[in-house]
C-alpha positions as CSV (number, residue, x, y, z in Angstrom):
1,X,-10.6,39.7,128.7
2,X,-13.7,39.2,127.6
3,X,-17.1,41.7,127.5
4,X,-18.6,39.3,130.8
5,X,-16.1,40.7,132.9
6,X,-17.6,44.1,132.5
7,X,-21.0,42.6,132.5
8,X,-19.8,41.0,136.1
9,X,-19.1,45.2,137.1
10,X,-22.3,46.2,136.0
11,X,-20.6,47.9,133.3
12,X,-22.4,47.0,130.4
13,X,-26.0,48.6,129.8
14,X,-26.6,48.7,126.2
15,X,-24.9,48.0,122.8
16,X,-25.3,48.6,119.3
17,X,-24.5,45.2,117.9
18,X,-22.4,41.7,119.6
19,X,-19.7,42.7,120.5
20,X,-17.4,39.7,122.0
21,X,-16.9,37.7,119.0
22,X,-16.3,40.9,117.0
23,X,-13.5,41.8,119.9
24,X,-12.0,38.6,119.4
25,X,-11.3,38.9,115.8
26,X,-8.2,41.3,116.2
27,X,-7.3,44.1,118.3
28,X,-9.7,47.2,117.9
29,X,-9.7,51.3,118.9
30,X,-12.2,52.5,120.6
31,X,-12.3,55.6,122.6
32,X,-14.1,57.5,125.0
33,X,-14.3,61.1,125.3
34,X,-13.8,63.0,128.6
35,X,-14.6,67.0,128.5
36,X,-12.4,68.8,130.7
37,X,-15.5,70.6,132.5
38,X,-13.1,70.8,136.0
39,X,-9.3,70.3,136.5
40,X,-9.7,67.0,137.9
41,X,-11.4,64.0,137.1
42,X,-14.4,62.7,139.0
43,X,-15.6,58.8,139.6
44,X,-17.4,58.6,136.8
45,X,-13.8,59.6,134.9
46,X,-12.3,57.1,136.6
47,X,-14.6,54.2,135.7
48,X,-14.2,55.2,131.9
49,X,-10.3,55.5,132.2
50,X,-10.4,52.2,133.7
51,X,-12.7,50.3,130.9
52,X,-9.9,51.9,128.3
53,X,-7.2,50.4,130.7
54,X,-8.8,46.9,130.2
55,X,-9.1,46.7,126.9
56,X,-5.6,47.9,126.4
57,X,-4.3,45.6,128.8
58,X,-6.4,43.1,126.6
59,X,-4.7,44.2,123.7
60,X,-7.0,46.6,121.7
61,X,-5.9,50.3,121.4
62,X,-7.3,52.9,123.6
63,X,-8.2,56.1,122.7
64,X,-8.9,58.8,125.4
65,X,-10.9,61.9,124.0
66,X,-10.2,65.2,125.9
67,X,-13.1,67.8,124.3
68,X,-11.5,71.0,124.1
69,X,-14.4,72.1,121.8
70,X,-16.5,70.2,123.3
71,X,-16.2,71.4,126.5
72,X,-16.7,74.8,125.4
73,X,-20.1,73.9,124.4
74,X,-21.5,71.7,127.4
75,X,-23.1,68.0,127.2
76,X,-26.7,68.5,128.3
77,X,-27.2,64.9,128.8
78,X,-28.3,64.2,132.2
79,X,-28.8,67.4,133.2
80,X,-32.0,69.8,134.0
81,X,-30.3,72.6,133.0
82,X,-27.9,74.5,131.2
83,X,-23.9,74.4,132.4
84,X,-22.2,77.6,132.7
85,X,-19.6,78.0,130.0
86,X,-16.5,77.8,131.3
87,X,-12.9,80.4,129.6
88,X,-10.6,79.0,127.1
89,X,-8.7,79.5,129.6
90,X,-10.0,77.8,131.9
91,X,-10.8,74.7,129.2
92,X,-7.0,74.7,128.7
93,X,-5.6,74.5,132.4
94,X,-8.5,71.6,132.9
95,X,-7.2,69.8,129.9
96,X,-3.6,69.9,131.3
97,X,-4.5,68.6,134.3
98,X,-6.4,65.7,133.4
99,X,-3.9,64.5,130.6
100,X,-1.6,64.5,133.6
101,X,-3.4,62.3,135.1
102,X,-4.3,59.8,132.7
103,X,-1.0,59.1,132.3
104,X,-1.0,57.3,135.6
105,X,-3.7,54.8,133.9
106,X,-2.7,54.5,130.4
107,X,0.5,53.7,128.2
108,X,0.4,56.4,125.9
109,X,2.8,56.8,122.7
110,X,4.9,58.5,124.2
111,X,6.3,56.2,126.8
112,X,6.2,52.9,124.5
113,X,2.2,52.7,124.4
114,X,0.0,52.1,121.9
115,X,-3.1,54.3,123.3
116,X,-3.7,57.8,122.0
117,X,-4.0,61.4,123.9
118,X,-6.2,63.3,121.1
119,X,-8.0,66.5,121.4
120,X,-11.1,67.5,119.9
121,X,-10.4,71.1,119.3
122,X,-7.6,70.0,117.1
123,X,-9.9,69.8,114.1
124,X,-13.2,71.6,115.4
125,X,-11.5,75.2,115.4
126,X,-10.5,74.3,111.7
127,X,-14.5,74.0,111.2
128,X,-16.2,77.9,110.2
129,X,-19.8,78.1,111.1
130,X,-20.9,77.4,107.6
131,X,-18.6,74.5,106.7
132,X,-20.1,72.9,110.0
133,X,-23.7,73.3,108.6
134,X,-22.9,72.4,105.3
135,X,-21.1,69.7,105.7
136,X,-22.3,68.1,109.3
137,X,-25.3,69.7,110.1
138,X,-27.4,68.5,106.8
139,X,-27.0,64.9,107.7
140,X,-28.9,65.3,111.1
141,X,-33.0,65.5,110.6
142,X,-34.0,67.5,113.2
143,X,-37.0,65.4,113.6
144,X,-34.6,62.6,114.7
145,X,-32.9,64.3,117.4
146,X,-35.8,65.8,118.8
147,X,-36.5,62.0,119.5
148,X,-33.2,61.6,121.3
149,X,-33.5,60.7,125.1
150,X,-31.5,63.7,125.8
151,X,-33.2,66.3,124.5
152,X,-36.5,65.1,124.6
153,X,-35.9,65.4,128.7
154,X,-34.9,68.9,128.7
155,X,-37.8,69.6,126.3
156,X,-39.6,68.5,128.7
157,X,-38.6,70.7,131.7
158,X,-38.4,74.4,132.7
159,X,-35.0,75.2,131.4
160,X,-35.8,74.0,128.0
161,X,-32.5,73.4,125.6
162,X,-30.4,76.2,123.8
163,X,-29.2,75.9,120.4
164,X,-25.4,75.4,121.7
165,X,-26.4,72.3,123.7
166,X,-28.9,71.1,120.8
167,X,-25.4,71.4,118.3
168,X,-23.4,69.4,120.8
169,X,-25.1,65.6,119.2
170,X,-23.5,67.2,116.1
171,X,-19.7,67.4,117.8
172,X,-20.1,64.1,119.2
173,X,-20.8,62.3,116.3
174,X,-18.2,63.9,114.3
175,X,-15.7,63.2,116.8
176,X,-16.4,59.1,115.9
177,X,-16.2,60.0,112.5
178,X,-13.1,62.2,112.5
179,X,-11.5,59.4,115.1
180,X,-12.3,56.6,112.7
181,X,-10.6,58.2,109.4
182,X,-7.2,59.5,111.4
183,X,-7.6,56.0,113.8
184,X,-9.6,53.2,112.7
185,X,-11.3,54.0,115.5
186,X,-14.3,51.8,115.0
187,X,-16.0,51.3,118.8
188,X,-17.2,54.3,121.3
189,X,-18.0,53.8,124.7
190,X,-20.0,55.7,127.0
191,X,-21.9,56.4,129.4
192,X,-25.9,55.2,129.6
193,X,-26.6,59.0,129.3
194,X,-24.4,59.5,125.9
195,X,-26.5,56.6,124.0
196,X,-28.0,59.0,121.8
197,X,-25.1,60.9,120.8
198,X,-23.2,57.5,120.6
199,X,-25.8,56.4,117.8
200,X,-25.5,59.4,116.2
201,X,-22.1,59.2,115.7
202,X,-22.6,55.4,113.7
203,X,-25.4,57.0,111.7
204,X,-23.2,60.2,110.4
205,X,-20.3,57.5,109.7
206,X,-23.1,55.7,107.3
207,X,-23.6,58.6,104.7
C-alpha cells in the first residue's frame, strides 16, 4: 500500500514532510486519537479506524488513541462553540463502548495483533496542575497558538474560547510525545481540522 491510494479516497489533505519513501523504509506507528465524546463512533470515526486498518494491513503498527482526559476537556476545533463536558462517568461507558468496537477493525495485542488500545488518561491523571505548567505548558508561546487555525476561528466569533479548550493543543501534543517514548510512535494522523494541534505535537517533541 502505498500513500496514492489514500490520495485516490480523497484522504490526504496536508502533510508535514514526504511521506511514501519514508513509509517504505520499514514498518512505522502512527496513531490517531479518537475522544470518546458519545458511546458510539460516528463516520468520521470510521474513516480514521479504517486509515489505521490499512496501514496495518500494510504492515506498519497502528495505534488507536481513546482520550479519556481528553475527552474530559473538549476539542474546539471545528466548532463555534463550546461542548458541554460530559461525567467521568459517562467518559468511561463511552470509552467501553467504542474499544468494543474497534475490535471489529483492528488486530489488537491481545488476539495476536500488533496494533495498540492506549488511553490517554493513563498518564494525564498522573500530571498535577503545576507539573503540567512546568513542564508542558512553558514550551508553548502563546503568541504561537493564538496563530493556530483553531483558535484563531473561535476568537473570532461570539462564543470566544475558554482556557480548558485553549489547554487542549497542550494535551494533544503531549499525547505524540508520550506515544513516541512508550511506542516509537513517530507519525499522527488526523483530521484537516487537528492540523494545528498535529504540528504542535512535532514542535514539543523538538525541545
Amino acid at each position: 500500500m502505498g500513500l496514492a491510494d489514500f490520495s485516490e479516497r480523497g484522504l490526504i489533505h496536508q502533510t508535514t514532510a514526504e511521506l511514501e519513501p519514508w513509509l517504505q523504509e520499514k514498518p512505522r506507528t502512527l496513531y490517531i486519537g479518537f475522544d470518546p465524546t458519545a458511546d458510539s463512533m460516528h463516520i468520521g470515526h470510521l474513516m480514521q479506524v479504517m486509515t489505521l486498518r490499512r496501514f496495518q494491513q500494510a504492515g506498519h503498527r497502528p495505534i488507536a488513541l481513546i482520550g479519556g482526559a481528553t475527552g474530559m476537556i473538549g476539542d474546539p476545533s471545528g466548532k463555534s462553540q463550546e461542548r458541554n463536558l460530559l461525567t467521568v462517568e459517562k467518559l468511561s461507558a463511552n470509552t467501553a463502548a467504542i474499544k468494543c468496537q474497534m475490535e471489529s477493525f483492528l488486530d489488537f495485542e491481545e488476539s495476536g495483533g500488533d496494533a495498540i488500545l492506549a488511553n490517554n488518561l493513563d498518564w494525564m491523571q498522573s500530571f498535577t496542575f503545576l507539573e503540567f505548567l512546568r513542564d508542558i505548558g512553558k514550551n508553548f508561546p502563546v503568541n504561537v497558538m493564538l496563530g493556530k487555525d483553531s483558535v484563531k476561528s473561535r476568537l473570532d466569533g461570539e462564543s470566544g474560547l475558554s482556557y480548558t479548550e485553549f489547554s487542549y493543543m497542550l494535551l494533544q501534543a503531549y499525547d505524540f510525545v508520550h506515544l513516541h517514548q512508550a511506542y516509537g510512535c513517530e507519525l499522527q494522523v488526523g483530521g484537516s481540522d487537528q492540523w494545528g494541534n498535529i504540528t504542535a505535537g512535532i514542535d514539543l517533541g523538538r525541545r
